[in-house]
N, C-alpha and C positions, 0 to 999 in steps of 0.2 A: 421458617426456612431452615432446612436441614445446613448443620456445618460442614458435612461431606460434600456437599453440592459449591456449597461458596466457596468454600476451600480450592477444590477444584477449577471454579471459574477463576478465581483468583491466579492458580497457575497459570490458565490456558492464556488472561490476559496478559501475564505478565510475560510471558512464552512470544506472543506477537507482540508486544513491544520490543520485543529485544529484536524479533526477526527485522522488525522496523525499521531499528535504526543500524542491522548488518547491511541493511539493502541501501539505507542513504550514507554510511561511511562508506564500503565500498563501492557504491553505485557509479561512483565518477572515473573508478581505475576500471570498471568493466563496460562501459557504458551505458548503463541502465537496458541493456540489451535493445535498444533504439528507443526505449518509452524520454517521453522529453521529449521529444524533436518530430513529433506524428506532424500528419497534417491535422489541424484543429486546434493546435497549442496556439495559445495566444504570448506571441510576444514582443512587445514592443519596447523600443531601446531609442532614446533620446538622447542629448547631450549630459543634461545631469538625471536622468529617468531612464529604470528601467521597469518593466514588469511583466511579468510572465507569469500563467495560467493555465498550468496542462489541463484544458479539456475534455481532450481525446483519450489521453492517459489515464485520466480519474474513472472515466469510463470503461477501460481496457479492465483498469486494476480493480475497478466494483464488479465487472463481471466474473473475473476468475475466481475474487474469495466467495462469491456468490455460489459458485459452482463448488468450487471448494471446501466451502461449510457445509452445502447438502450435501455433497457429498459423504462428507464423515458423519451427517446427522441423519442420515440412511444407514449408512453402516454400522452404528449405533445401535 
């Protein structure tokens, strides 16, 4: 394996980790721009229980880096 390659990959992830966790510190002062609260989130709230399972959202957000990676792996 080339070092120029790893290296790189090496930025790129550490590049979206950080995007990761801009989006979950500030996510709660901008609203996660409505993702969280779709219809399809699973949540349920008891008296000592909660849990919650964005469905809908995981699906939103695998479709856009989907598009988003080819995209830059076309442009490429």
């Amino acid at each position: 394996m080339d070092t120029q390659f790893l290296g790189r990959a090496l930025i790129g992830v550490g590049l979206l980790v950080v995007v990761a966790g801009l989006i979950v510190y500030f996510g709660g002062k901008v609203g996660y721009f409505g993702l969280g609260k779709l219809p399809g989130d699973l949540r349920v709230e008891r008296e000592n229980f909660s849990f919650y399972f964005p469905i809908a959202t995981s699906i939103i957000v695998s479709i856009v880096l989907t598009l988003l990676l080819t995209l830059i792996a076309k442009l490429r």
